[in-house]
N, CA, C and O of each residue as an XYZ file, in Angstrom:
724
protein
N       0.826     -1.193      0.000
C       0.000      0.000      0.000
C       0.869      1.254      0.000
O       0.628      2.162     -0.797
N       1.802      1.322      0.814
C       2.363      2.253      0.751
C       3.493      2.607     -0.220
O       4.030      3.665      0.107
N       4.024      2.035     -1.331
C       4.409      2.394     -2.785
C       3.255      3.039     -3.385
O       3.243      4.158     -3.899
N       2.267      2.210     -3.269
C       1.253      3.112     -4.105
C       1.163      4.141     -3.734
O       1.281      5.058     -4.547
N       0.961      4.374     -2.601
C       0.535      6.289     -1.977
C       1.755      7.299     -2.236
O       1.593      8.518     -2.305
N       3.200      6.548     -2.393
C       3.938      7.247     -2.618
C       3.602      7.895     -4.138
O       3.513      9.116     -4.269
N       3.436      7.032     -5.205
C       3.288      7.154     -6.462
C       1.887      7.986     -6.897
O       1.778      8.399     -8.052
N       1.068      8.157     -6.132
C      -0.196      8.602     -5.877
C      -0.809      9.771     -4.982
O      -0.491      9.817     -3.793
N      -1.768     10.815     -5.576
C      -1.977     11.919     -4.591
C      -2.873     10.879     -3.648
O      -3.116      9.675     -3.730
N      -3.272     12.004     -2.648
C      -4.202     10.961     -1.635
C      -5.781     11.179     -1.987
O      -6.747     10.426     -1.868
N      -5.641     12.606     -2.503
C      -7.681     12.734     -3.289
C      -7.445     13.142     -4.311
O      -6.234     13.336     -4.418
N      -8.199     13.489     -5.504
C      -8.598     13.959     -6.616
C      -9.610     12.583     -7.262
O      -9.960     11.618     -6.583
N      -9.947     12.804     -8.730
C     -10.223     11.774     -9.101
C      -9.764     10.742     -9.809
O     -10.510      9.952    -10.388
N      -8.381     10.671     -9.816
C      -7.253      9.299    -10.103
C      -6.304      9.626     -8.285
O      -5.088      9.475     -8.172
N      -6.968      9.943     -7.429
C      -6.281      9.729     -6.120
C      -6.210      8.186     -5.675
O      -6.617      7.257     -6.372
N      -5.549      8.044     -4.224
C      -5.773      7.226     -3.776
C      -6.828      6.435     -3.302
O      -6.829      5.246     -2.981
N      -7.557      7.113     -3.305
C      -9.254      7.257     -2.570
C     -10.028      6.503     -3.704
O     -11.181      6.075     -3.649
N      -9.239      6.444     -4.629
C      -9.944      5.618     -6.195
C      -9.422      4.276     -6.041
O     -10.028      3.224     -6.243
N      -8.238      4.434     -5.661
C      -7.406      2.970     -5.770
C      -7.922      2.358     -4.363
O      -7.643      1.168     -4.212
N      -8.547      2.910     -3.432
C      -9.082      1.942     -2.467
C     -10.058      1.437     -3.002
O     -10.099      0.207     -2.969
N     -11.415      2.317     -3.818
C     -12.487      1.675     -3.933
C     -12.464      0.584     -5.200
O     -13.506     -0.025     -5.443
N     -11.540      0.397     -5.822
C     -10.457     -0.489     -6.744
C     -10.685     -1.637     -6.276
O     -11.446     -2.544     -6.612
N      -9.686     -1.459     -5.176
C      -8.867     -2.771     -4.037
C     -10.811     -3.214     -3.629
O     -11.163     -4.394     -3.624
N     -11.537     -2.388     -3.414
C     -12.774     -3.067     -2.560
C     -13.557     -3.638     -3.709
O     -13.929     -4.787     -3.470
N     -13.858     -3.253     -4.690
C     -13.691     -3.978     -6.061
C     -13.953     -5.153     -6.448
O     -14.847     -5.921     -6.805
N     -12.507     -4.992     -6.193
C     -11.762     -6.340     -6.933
C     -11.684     -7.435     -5.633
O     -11.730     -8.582     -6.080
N     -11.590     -7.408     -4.313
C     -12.017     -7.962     -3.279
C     -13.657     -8.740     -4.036
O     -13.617     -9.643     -4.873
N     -14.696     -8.255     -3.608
C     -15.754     -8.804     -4.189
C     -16.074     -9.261     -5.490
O     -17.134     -9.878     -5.592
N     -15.353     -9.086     -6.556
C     -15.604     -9.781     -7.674
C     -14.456    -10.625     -7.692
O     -14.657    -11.176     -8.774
N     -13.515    -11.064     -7.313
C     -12.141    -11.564     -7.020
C     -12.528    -12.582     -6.633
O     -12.358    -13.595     -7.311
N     -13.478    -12.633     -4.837
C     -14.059    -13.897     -4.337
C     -15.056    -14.388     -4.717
O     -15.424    -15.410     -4.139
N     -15.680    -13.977     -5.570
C     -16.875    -14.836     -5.950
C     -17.293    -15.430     -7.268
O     -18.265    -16.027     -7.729
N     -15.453    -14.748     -7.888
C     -15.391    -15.229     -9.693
C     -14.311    -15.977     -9.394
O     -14.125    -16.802    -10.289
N     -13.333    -16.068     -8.322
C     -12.739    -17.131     -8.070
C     -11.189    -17.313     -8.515
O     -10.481    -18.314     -8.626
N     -10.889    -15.520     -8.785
C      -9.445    -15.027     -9.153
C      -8.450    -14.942     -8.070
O      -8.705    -14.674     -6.895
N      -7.310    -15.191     -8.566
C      -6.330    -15.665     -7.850
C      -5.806    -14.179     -6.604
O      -4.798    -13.516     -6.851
N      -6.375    -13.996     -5.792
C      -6.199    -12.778     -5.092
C      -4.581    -12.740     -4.665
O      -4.270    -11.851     -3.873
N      -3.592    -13.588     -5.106
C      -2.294    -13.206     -5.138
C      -1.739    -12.067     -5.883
O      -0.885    -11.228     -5.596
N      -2.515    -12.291     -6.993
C      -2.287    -11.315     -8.086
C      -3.109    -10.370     -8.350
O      -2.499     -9.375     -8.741
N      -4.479    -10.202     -8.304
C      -5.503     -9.454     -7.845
C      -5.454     -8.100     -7.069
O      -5.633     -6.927     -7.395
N      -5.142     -8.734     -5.924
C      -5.269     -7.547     -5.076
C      -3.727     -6.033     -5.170
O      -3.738     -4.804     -5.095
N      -2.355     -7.381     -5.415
C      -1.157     -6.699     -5.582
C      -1.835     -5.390     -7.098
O      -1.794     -4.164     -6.990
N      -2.217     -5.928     -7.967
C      -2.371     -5.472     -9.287
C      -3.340     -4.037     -8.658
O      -2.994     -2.863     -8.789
N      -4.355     -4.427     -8.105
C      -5.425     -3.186     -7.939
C      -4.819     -2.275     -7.223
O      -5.219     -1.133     -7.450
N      -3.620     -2.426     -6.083
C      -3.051     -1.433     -5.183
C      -2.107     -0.587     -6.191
O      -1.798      0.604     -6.150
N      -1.789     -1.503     -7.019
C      -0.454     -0.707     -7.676
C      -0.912     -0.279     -9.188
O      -0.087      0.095    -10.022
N      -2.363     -0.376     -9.463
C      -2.876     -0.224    -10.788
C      -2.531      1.245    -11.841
O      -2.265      1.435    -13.028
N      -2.739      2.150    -10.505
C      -2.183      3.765    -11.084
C      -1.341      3.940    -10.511
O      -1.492      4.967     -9.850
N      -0.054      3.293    -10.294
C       1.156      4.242     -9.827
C       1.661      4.907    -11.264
O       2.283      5.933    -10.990
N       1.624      4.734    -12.376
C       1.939      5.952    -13.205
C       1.002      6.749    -13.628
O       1.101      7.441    -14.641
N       0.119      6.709    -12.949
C      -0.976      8.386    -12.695
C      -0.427      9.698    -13.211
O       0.329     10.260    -12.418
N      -0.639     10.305    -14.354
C       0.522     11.533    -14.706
C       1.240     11.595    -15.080
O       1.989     12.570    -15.127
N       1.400     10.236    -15.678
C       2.485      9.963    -16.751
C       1.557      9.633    -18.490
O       0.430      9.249    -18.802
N       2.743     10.028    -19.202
C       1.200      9.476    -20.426
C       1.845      8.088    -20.792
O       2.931      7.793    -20.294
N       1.376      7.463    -21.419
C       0.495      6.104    -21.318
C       0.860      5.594    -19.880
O       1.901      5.029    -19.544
N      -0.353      5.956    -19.013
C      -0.262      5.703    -17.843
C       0.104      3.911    -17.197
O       0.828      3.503    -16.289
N      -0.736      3.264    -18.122
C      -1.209      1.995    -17.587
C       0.424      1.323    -17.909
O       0.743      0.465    -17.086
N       1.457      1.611    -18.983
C       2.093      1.241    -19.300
C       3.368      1.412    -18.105
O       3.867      0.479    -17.476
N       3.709      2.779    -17.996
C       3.966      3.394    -17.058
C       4.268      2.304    -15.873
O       5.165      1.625    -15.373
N       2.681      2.669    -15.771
C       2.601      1.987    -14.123
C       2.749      0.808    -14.060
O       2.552      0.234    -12.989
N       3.229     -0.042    -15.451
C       3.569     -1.471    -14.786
C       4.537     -1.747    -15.069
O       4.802     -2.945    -14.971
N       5.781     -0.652    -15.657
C       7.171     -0.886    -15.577
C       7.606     -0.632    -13.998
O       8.616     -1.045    -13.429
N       6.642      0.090    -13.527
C       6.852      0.729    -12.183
C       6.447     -0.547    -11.196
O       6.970     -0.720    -10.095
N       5.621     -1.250    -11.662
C       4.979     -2.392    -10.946
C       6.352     -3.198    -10.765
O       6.998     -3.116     -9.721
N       6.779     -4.036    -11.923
C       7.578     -4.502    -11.872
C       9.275     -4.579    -11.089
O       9.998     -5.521    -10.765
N       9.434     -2.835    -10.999
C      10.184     -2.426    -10.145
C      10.238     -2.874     -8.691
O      11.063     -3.580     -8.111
N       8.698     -2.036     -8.092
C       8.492     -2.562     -7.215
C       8.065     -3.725     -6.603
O       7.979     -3.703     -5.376
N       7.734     -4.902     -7.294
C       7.566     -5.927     -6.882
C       8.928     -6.419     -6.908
O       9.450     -7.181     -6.094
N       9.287     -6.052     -7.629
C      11.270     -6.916     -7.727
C      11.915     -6.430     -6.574
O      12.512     -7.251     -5.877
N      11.907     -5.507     -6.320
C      12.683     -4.711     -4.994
C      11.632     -5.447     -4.027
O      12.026     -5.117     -2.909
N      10.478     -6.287     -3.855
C      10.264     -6.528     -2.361
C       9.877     -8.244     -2.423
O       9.152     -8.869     -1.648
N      10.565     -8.701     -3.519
C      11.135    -10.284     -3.631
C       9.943    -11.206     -4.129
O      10.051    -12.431     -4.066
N       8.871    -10.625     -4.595
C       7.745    -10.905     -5.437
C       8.602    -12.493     -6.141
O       9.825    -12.352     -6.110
N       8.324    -13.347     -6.501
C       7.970    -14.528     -7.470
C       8.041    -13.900     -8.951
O       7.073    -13.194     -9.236
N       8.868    -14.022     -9.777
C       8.948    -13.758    -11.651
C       8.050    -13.864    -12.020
O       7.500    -13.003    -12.707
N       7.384    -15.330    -11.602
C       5.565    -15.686    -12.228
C       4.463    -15.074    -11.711
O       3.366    -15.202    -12.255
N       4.662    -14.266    -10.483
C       3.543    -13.817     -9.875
C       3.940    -12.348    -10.626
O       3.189    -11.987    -11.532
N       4.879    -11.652    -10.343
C       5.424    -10.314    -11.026
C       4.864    -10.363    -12.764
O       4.522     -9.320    -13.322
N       4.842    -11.479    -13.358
C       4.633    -11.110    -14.828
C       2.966    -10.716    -15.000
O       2.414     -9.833    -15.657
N       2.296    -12.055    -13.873
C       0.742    -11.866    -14.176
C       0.238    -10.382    -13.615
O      -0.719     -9.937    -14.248
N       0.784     -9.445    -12.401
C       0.819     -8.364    -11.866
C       0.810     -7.870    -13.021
O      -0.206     -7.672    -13.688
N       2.208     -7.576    -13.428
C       2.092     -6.443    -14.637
C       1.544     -6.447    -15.415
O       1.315     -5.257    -15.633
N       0.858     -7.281    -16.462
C       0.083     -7.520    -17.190
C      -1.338     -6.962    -16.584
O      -1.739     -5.947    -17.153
N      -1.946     -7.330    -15.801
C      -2.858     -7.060    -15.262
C      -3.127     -5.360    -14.974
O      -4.243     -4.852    -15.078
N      -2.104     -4.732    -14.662
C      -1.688     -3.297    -14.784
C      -1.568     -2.520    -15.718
O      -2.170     -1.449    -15.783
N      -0.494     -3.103    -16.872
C      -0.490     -2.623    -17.973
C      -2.127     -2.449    -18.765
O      -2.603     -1.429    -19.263
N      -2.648     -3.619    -18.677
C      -4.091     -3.853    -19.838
C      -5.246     -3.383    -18.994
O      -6.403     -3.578    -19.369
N      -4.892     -2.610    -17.572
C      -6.394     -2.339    -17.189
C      -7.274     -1.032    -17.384
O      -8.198     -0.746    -16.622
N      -6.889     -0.249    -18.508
C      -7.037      1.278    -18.946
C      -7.641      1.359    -19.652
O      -7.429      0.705    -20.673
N      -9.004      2.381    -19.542
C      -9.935      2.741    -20.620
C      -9.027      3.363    -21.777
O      -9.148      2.765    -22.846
N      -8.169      4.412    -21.782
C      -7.579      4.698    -22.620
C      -6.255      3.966    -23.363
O      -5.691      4.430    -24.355
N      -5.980      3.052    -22.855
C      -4.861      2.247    -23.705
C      -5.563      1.286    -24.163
O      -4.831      0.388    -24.580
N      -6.700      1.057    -24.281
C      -7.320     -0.040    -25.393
C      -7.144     -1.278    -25.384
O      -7.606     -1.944    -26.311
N      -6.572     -1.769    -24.542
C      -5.374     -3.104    -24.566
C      -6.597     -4.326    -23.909
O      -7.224     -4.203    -22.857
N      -6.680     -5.548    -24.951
C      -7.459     -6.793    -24.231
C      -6.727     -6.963    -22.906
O      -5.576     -6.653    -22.598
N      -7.911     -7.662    -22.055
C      -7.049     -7.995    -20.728
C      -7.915    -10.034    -21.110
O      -8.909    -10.625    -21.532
N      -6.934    -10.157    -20.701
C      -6.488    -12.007    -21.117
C      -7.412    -12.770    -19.966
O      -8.561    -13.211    -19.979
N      -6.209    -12.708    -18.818
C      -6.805    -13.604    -17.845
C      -7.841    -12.703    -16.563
O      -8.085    -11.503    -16.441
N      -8.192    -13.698    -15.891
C      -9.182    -12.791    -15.060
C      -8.747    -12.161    -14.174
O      -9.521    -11.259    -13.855
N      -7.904    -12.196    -13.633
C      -7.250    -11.196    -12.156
C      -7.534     -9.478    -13.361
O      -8.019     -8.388    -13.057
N      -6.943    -10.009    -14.749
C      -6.455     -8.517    -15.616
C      -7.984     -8.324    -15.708
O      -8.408     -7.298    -15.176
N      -9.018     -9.272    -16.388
C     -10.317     -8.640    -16.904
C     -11.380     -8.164    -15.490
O     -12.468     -7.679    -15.801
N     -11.068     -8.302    -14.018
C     -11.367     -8.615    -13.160
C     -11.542     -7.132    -12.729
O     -12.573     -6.511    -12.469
N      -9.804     -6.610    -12.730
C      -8.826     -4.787    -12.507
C     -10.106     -4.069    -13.081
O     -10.952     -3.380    -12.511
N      -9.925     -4.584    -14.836
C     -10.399     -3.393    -16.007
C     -11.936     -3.369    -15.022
O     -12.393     -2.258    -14.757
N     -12.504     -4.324    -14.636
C     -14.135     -4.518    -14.451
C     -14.153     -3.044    -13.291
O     -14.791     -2.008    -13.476
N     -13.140     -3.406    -11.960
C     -13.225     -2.692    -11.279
C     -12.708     -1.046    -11.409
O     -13.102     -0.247    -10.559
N     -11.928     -0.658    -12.371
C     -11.613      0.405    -12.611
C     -12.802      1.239    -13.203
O     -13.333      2.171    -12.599
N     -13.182      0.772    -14.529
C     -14.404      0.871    -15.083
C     -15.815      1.093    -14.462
O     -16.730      1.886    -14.683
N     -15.588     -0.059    -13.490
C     -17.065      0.294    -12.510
C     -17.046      1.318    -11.598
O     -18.190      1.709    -11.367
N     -15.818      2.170    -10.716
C     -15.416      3.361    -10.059
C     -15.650      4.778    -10.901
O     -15.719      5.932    -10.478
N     -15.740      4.285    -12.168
C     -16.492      5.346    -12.952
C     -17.438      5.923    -13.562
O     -17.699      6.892    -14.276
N     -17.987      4.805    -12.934
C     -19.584      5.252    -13.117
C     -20.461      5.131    -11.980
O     -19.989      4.882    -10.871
N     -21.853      5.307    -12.185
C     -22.671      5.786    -11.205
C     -22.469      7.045    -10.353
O     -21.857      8.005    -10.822
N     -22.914      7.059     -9.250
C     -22.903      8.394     -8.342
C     -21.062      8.757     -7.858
O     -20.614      9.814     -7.412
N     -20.362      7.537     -8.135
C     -19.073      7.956     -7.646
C     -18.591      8.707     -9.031
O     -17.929      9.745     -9.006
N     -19.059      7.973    -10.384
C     -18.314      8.269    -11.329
C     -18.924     10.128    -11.956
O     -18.431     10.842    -12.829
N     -19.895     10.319    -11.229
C     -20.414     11.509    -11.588
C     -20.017     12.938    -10.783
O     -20.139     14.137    -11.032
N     -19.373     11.984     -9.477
C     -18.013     12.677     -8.806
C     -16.878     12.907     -9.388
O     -16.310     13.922     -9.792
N     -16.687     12.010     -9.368
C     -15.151     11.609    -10.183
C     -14.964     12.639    -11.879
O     -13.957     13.157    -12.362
N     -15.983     12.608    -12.238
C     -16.025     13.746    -13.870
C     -16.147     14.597    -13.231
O     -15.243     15.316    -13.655
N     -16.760     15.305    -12.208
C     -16.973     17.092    -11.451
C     -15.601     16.872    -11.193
O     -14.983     17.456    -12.083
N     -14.763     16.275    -10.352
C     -13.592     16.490    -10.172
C     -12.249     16.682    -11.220
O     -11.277     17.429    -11.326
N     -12.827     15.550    -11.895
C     -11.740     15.786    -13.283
C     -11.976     17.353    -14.077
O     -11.171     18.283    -14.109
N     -12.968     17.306    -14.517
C     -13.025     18.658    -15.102
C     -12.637     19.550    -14.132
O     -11.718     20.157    -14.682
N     -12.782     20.049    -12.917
C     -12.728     21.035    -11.929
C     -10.894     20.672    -12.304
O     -10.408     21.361    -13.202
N     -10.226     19.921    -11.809
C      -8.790     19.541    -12.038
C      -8.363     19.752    -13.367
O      -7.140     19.784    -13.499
N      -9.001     19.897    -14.332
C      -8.563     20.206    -15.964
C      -9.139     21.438    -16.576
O      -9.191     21.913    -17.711
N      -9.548     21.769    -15.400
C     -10.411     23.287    -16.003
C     -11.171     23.524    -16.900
O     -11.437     24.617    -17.400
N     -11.598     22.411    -17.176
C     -12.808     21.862    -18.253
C     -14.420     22.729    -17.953
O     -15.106     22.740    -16.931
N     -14.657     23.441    -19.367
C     -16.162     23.654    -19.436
C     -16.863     22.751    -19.126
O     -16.528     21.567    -19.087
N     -18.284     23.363    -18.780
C     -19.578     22.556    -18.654
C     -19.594     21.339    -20.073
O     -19.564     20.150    -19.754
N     -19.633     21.632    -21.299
C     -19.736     21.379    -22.715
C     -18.390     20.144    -22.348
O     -18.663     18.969    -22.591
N     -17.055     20.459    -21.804
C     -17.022     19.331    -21.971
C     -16.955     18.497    -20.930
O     -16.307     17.450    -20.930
N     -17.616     18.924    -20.012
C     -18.032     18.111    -18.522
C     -18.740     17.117    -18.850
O     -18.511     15.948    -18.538
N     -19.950     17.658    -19.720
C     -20.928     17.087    -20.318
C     -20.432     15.860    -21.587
O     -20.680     14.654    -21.569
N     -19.794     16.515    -22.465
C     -19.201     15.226    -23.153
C     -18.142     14.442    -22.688
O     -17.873     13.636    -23.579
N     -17.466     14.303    -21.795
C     -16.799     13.423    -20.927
C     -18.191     12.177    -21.173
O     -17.896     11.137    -21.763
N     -19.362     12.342    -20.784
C     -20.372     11.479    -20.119
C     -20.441     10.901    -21.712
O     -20.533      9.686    -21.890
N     -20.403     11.642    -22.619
C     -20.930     10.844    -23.934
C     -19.687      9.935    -24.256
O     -19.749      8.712    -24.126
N     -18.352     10.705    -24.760
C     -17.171      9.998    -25.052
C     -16.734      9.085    -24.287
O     -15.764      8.605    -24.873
N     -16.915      8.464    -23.129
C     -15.962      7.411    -22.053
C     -17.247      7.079    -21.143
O     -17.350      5.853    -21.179
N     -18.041      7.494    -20.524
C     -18.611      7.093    -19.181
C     -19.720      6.464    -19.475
O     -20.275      5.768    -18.625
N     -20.168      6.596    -20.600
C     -21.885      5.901    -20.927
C     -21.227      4.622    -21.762
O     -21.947      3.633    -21.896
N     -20.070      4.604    -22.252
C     -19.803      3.785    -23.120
C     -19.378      2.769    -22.054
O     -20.107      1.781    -22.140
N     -18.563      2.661    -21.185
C     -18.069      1.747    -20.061
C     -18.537      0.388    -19.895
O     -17.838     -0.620    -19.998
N     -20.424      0.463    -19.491
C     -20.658     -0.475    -19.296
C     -20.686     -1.698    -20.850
O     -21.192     -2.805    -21.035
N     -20.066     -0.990    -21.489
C     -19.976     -1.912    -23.063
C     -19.057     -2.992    -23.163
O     -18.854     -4.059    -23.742
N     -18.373     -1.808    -21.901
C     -16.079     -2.468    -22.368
C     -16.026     -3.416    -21.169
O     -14.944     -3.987    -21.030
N     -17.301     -3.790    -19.974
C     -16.717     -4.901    -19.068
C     -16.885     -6.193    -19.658
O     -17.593     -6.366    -20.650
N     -16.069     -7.376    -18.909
C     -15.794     -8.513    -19.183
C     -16.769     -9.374    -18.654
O     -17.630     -9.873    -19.378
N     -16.670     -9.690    -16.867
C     -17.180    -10.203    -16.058
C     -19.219     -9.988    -16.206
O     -19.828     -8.919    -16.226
N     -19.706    -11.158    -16.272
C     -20.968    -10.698    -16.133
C     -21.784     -9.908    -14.584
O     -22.712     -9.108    -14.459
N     -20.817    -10.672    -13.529
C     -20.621     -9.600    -12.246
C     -20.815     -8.479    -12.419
O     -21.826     -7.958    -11.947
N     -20.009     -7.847    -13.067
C     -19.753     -6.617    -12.967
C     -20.259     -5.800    -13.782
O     -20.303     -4.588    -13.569
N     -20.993     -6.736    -15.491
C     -21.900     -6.038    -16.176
C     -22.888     -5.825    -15.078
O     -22.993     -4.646    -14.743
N     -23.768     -6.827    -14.325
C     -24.948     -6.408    -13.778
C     -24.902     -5.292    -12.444
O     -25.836     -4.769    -11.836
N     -23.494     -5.169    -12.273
C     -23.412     -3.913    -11.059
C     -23.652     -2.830    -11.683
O     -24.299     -1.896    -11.211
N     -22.830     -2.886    -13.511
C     -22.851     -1.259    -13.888
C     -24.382     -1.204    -14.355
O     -24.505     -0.200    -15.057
N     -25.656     -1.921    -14.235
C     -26.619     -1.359    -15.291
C     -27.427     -0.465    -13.885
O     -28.035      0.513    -14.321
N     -27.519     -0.583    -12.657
C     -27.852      0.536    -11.689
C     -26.810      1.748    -12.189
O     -27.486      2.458    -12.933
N     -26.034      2.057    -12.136
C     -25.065      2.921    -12.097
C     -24.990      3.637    -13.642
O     -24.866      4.843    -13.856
N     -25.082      2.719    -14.504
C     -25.086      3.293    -15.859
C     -26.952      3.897    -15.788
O     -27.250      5.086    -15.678
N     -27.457      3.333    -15.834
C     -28.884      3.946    -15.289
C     -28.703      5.408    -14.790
O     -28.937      6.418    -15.455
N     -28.185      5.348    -13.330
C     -28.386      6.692    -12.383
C     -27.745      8.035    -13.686
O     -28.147      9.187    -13.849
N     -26.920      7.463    -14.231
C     -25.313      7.929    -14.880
C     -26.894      9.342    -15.896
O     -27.200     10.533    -15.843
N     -27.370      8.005    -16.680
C     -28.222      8.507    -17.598
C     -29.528      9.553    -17.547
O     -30.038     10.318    -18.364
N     -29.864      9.098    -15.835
C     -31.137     10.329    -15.232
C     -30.292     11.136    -14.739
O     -30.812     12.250    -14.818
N     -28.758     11.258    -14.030
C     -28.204     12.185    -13.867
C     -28.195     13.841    -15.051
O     -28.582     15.008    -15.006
N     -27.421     12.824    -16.066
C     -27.218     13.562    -16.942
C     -28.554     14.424    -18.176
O     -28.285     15.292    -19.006
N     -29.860     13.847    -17.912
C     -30.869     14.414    -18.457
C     -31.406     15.078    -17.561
O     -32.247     15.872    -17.981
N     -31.142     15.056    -15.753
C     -31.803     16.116    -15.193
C     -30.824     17.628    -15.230
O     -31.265     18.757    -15.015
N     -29.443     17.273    -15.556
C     -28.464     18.118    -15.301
C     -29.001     19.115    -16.682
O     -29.390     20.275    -16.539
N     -28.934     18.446    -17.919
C     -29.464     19.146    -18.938
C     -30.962     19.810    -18.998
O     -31.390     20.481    -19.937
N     -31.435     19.589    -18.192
C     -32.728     20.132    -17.995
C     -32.744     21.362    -17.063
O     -33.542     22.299    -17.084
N     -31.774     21.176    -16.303
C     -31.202     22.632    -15.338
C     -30.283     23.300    -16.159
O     -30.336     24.511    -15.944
N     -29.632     23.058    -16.836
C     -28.699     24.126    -17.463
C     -29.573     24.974    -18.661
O     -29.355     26.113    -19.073
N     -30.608     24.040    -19.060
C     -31.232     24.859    -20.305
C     -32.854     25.740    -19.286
O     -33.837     26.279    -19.795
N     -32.573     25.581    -18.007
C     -33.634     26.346    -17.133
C     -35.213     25.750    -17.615
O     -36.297     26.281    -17.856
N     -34.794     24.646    -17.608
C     -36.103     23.988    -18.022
C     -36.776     23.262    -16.447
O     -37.964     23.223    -16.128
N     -35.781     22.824    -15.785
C     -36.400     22.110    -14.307
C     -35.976     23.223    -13.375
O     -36.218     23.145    -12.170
C-alpha cells in the first residue's frame, strides 16, 4: 500500500481514494469469480502508480515490476501483476487475457460510473479546467460507453444501476442548465 501512496496523490479523481475503492472492487468480484487474489489484489493497489504519466497503464507497470522486484515478489507472480496493470485502462485499449487482468479493467471501469463516477467527472473537469460542454461530453465519449467495455458478467450487472443513475443524472443536469427544471 504504501508504494502506491507514494506514487499517488491521496484525493482527486485518479487519487488514492480511487485505488481503495479499486482494491474493494476487486475484493468482491475476485471472491466470488474465483481469481487468484495473489495477483488481484497486488495489481489493484499498484494499478495507477503511473498516474501523470502518459500512457499511464504502461507506465505503471514498468513501475509495478520495479516494485515488486525490490520486495522479492515470485517472476511468475510479477509477470501476471504487470500484465494485469499494464491492460487495465480505458484509454490504452489493450485486451485484458486472464481474469485477475479482466477482473482490474471490471473494477476500474465500474469506479467510474454511477454516483461515484459523476463525482469523479466534477472532479476531473474542476482539475482540468474543463467547461460545462465538456463536462458534459466526458459522459458521452468514455462514461456511458463503459458499461460496453466490461468482461465479467458480475460486474456487467453492477454497472446497469449505475449506468442507469449515470443517464437520469445527466438528463436532469441538462434540464437545469437549459432552465427547463
Amino acid at each position: 500500500m504504501e508504494a502506491s501512496k507514494r506514487h499517488q496523490n491521496m484525493n482527486g479523481c485518479h487519487g488514492f481514494e480511487h485505488t481503495e475503492r479499486v482494491i474493494g472492487l476487486c475484493r468482491v468480484l475476485g471472491e466470488r469469480l474465483g481469481a487468484d487474489m495473489s495477483v488481484l489484489i497486488p495489481a489493484a493497489i499498484l494499478h495507477d502508480v503511473g498516474r501523470g504519466e502518459e500512457a499511464h497503464a504502461e507506465k505503471g507497470a514498468e513501475k509495478t515490476r520495479h516494485i515488486l522486484t525490490e520486495h522479492g515478489v515470485p517472476s511468475d507472480k510479477i509477470a501476471r501483476i504487470v500484465e494485469a496493470v499494464r491492460v487495465h485502462s480505458f484509454s490504452g485499449g489493450l485486451e485484458a487475457a486472464s481474469l485477475e487482468a479482466q477482473i482490474l479493467s471490471d473494477a476500474d471501469k465500474l469506479d467510474a460510473m454511477g454516483a461515484v463516477g459523476v463525482y469523479r467527472a466534477a472532479q476531473y473537469s474542476g482539475e482540468h479546467d474543463r467547461p460545462i460542454e465538456r463536462y458534459v461530453g466526458h459522459f458521452h465519449e468514455k462514461l456511458l460507453t463503459l458499461k460496453g467495455l466490461l468482461y465479467t458478467d458480475m460486474a456487467k450487472k453492477m454497472a446497469e444501476n449505475r449506468h442507469s443513475f449515470m443517464e437520469s443524472y445527466l438528463e436532469e443536469f441538462m434540464k437545469e442548465l437549459k432552465a427547463e427544471a
